[in-house]
C-alpha positions in Angstrom: 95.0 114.0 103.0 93.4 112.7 100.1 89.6 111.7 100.6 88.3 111.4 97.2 86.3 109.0 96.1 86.2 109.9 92.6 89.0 111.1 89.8 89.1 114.6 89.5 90.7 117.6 87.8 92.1 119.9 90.5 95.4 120.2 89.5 95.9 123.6 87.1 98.2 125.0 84.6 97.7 128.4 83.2 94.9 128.8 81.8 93.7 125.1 81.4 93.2 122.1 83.8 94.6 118.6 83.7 92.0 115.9 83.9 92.7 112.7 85.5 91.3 109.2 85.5 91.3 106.0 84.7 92.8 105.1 81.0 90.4 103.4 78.3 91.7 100.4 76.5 91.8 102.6 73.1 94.5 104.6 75.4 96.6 101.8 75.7 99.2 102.9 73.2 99.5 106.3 74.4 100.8 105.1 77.4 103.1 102.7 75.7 104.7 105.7 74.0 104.6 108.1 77.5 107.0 104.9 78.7 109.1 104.6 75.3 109.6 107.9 76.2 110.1 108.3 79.8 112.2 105.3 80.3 113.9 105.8 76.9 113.2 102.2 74.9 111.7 101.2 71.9 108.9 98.3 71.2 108.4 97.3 67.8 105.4 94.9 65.9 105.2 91.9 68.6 106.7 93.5 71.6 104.0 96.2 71.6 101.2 94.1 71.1 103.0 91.3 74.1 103.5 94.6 76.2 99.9 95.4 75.5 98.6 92.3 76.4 100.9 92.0 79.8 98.9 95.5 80.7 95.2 94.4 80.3 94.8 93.7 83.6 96.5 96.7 85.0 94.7 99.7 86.2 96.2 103.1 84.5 95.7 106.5 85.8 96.2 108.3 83.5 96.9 112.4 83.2 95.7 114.6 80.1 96.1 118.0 78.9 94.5 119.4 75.4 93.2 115.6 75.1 96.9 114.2 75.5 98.0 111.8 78.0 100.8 113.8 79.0 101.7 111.6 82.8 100.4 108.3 84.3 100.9 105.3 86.4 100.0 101.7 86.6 98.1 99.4 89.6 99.1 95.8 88.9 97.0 93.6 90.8 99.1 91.3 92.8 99.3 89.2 95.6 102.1 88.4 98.5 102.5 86.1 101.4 103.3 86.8 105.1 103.9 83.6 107.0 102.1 81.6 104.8 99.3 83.9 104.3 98.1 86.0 100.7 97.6 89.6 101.4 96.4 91.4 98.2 99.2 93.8 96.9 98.9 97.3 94.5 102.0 97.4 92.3 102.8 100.9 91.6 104.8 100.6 88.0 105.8 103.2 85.2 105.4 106.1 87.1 106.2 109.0 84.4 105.4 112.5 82.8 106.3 114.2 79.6 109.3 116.7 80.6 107.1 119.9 79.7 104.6 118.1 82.4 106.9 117.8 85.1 106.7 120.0 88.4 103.1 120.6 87.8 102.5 118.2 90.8 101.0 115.4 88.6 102.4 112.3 90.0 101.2 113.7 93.6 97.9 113.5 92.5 98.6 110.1 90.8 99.7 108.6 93.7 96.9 110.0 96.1 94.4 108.7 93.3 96.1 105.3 93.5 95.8 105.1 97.2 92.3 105.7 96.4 91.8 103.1 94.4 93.6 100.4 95.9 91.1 101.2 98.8 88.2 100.5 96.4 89.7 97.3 95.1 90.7 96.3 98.8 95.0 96.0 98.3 95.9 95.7 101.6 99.4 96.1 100.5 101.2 98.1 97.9 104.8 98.0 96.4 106.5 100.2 94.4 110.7 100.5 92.6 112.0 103.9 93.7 114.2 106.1 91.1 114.3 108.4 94.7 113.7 106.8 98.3 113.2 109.9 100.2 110.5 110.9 97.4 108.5 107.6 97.8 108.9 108.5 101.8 107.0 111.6 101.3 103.8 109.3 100.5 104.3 106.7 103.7 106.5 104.1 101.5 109.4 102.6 103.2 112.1 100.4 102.3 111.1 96.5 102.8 114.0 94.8 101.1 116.9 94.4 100.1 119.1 92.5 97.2 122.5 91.2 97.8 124.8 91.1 94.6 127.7 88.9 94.8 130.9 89.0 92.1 132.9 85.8 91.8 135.8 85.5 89.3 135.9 82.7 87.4 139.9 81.4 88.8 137.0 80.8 92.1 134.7 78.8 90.1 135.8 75.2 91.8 132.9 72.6 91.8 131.8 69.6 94.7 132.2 65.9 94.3 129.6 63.9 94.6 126.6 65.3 93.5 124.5 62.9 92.4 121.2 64.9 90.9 121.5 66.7 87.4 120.9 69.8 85.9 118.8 70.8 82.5 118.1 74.2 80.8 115.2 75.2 78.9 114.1 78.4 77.5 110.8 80.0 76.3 108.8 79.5 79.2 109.7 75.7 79.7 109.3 74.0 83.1 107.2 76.8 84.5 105.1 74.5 86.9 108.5 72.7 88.5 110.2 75.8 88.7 107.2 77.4 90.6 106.9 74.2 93.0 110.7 75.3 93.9 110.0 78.7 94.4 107.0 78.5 96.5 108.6 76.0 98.9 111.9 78.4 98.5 110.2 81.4 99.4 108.1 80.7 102.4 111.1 81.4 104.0 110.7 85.1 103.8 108.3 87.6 104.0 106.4 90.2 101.6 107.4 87.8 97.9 105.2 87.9 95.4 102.9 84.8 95.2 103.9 84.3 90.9 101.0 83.0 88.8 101.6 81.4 85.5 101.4 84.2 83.5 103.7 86.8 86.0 106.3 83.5 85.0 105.9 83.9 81.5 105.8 87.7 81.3 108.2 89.0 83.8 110.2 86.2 85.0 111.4 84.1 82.1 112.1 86.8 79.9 115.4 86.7 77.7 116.9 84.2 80.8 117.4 80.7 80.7 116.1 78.7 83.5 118.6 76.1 84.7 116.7 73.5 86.5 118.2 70.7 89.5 116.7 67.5 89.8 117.8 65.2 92.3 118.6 61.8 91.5 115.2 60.8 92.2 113.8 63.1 89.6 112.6 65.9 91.9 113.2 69.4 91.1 115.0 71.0 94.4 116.7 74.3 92.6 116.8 76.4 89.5 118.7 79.6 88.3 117.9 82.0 86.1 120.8 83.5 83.9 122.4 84.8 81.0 125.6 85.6 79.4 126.4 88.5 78.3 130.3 90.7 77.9 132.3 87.7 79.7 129.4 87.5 82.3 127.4 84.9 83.7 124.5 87.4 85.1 122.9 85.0 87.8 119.8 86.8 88.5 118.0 84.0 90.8 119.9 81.2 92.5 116.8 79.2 94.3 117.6 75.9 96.4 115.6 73.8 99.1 118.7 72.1 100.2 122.3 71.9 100.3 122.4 69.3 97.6 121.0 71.6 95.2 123.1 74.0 96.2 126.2 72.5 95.2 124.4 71.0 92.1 124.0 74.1 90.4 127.1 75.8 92.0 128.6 72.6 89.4 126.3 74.3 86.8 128.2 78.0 87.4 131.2 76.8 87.7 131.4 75.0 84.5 131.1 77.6 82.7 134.6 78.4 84.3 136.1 78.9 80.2 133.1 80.7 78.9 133.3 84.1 81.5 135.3 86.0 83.4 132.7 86.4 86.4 129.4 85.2 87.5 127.5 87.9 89.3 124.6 86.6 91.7 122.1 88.6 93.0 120.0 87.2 96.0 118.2 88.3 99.3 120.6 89.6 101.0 119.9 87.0 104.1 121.7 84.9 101.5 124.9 83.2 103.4 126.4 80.7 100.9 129.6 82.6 100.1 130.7 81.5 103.3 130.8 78.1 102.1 132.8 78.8 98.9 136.7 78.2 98.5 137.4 81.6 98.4 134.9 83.7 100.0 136.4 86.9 99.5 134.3 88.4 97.2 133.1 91.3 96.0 129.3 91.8 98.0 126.9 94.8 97.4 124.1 95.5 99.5 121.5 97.1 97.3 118.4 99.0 98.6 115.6 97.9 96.2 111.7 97.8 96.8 109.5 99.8 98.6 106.6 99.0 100.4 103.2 100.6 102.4 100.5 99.6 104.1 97.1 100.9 102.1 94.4 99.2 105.1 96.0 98.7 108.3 92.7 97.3 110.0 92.7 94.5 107.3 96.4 94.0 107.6 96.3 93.2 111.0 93.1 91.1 111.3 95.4 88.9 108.8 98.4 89.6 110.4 96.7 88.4 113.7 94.5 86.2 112.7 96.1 83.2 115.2 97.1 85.9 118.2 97.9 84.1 121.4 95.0 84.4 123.9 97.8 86.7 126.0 98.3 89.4 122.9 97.2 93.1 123.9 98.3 95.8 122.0 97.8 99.4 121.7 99.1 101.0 118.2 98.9 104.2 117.0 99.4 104.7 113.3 99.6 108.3 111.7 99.2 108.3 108.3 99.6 111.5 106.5 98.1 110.8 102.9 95.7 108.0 103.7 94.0 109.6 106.8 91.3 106.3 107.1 94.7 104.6 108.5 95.1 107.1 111.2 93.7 106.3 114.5 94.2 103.9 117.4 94.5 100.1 116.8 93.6 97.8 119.7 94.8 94.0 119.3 93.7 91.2 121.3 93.2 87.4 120.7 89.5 88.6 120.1 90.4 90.9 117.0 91.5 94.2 116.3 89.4 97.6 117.2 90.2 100.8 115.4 89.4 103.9 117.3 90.1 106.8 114.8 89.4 109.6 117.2 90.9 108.1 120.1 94.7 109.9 121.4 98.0 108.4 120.8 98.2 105.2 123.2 100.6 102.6 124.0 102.8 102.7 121.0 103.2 105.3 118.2 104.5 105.3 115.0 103.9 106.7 111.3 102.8 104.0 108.0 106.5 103.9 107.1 107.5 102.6 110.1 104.4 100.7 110.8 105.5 99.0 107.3 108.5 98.6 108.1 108.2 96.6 111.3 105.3 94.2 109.9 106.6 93.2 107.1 109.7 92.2 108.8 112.8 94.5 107.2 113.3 96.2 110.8 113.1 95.5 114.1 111.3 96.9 116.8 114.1 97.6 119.1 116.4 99.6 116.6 112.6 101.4 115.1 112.2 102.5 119.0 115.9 103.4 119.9 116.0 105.4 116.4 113.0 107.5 117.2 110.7 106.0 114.9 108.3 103.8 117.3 107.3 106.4 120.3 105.5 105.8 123.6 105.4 102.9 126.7 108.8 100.8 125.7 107.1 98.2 128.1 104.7 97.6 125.5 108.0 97.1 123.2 108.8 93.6 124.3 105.3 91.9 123.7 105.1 93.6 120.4 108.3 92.2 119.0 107.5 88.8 120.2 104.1 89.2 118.2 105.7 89.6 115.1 106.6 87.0 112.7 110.9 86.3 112.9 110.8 85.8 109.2 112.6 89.0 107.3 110.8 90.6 104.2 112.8 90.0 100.7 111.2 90.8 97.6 112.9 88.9 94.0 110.8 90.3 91.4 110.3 93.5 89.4 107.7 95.8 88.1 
């Protein structure tokens, strides 16, 4: 269990010890290069100092040995919403250690030291990409969504009549604020996505792509994609519409590029249904596991989580949480509030941080969580918890 409250230097090789803390901003190369390395890329004159920028708000921890930052990991401070509501999120990024590092049990100790400080800084939340689920699983992180990649040859690439709004494209960053007006009416839909700020736009989500934007023939924006092509590929890599208009407007858009490609791939949440209205829905469809996800303050997630309960609501939760032991405890919930008992015995339902994660944030159900083991304990409490929680599922679009 990791109770620290400051960084320390407890992990030992040989003779010496490696210390661990926080980064300076002098440091900030070093860990550029630990991530040239790691993940095998190269940044040259104004992609360093745009990648050096994008990190200043970033906490790194940051691993040495002789002096040399030799492992480390970054805390993005972001936020998500759940029915409408921000919870503040920890993004655990660039996660890596120079090969002569490894096994040493560095990025343990990162990751409990991360925990830590997304206490301090009050993330309720915390996401993460996995190179390895089960290894993420070993520190209460559990799968929360899902992306759906669909491959459509372009002989199936047949357009509507009668759409009357029109498309435009723009690159560099143009038409930020109308395609954010889209996307936060788009994604209210789901639970757990990122709520994007201006500069997340211009950083992460624009990128190389160009942003193909629908107006309807009132002027309004109701879609966009982002895309490129690349090798006889139209990569679609979001395909955002309030309404079936837009939909087929920038369906047009894809399919007119019927002479350029050979295939459009499309990757969406994989709630995503609209292959079903296609010509030819057979299609090639993967389901791809992608982010990761774990509660860091379960008191504070549920008082937000509950913060409208029905005067009826009365729960009893257990939460075990192996690596954040202030989780771990009993959690009643009534209209009134939540009480957290962390001495108190296992009581109405039981269930580790994973699973706890899991459920909330809406990428499992309660019934399947219970039948599968994971949620233990008085099944009649089963039925008023799953018609607690929100019916929205979790999807996440973005990347760190």
């Amino acid at each position: 269990m990791f109770t620290r409250t400051k960084m320390d230097v407890a992990t030992k090789r040989g003779e010496g010890v490696y210390g661990i803390r926080k980064i300076a901003p002098a440091e900030v190369d070093e860990a550029i290069k630990l991530s040239e390395y790691s993940f095998k890329y190269k940044l040259e004159g104004e992609q360093r100092v745009t990648r050096a920028k994008f990190m200043e708000d970033h906490v790194v921890l940051g691993a040495f040995w002789d002096g040399e930052m030799v492992a480390k990991t970054h805390i993005i401070p972001l936020s998500v919403s759940i029915d409408h509501q921000k919870y503040s999120m920890g993004g655990i990024a660039s996660i890596a250690t120079y090969p002569e590092h490894r096994r040493q049990g560095l990025v343990n100790r990162l990751l409990g030291m991360a925990l830590q400080q997304m206490r301090q800084e009050g993330q309720v939340l915390s996401y993460l990409h996995p190179f390895d689920i089960g290894f993420y699983r070993r520190y209460g992180y559990e799968l929360i969504s899902n992306l759906k990649k669909t491959t459509v040859q372009a002989q199936d690439l047949s357009s509507y009549p009668g759409v009357s709004g029109r498309v435009s494209r723009h690159e560099a960053g143009g038409a930020i604020d109308q395609a954010d007006e889209v996307y936060a009416a788009w994604s209210g839909q789901y639970n757990g996505m990122l709520r994007r700020t201006e500069k997340w736009w211009r950083e992460a989500v624009y990128g190389e792509d160009i942003l193909a934007l629908y107006r309807s023939e009132q002027g309004i924006p109701r879609g966009y994609l982002f895309y490129s092509i690349k090798d006889e590929t139209l990569e679609v890599t979001e395909y955002v519409y309030l309404d079936e208009e837009s939909r087929r407007g920038l369906w047009n858009f894809i399919a007119n590029h019927d002479s350029m490609v050979e295939k459009v791939d499309i990757t969406s949440p994989d709630l995503e249904q609209m292959s079903f209205l296609w010509r030819n829905p057979y299609v090639k469809t993967e389901i791809i596991p992608d982010f990761m996800g774990r509660v860091v303050l379960v008191k504070e997630f549920l008082e937000l989580y509950f913060r409208h309960a029905s005067a009826e609501l009365s729960l009893a939760l257990y939460v075990q949480d192996e690596l954040a032991g202030w989780n771990t405890g009993l959690y009643r919930i009534r209209a009134g509030g939540v009480e957290f008992d962390p001495g108190a015995r296992a009581e109405g339902l039981s269930m580790d941080i994973g699973t706890f994660t899991a459920l909330f944030m809406g990428s499992q159900r309660a019934e399947f969580l219970y039948e599968a083991g994971r949620i233990t304990g008085d099944r009649g409490q089963l039925t008023g918890l799953s018609a607690a929680l929100s019916p929205k599922q979790c999807a996440f679009m973005d990347y760190f």
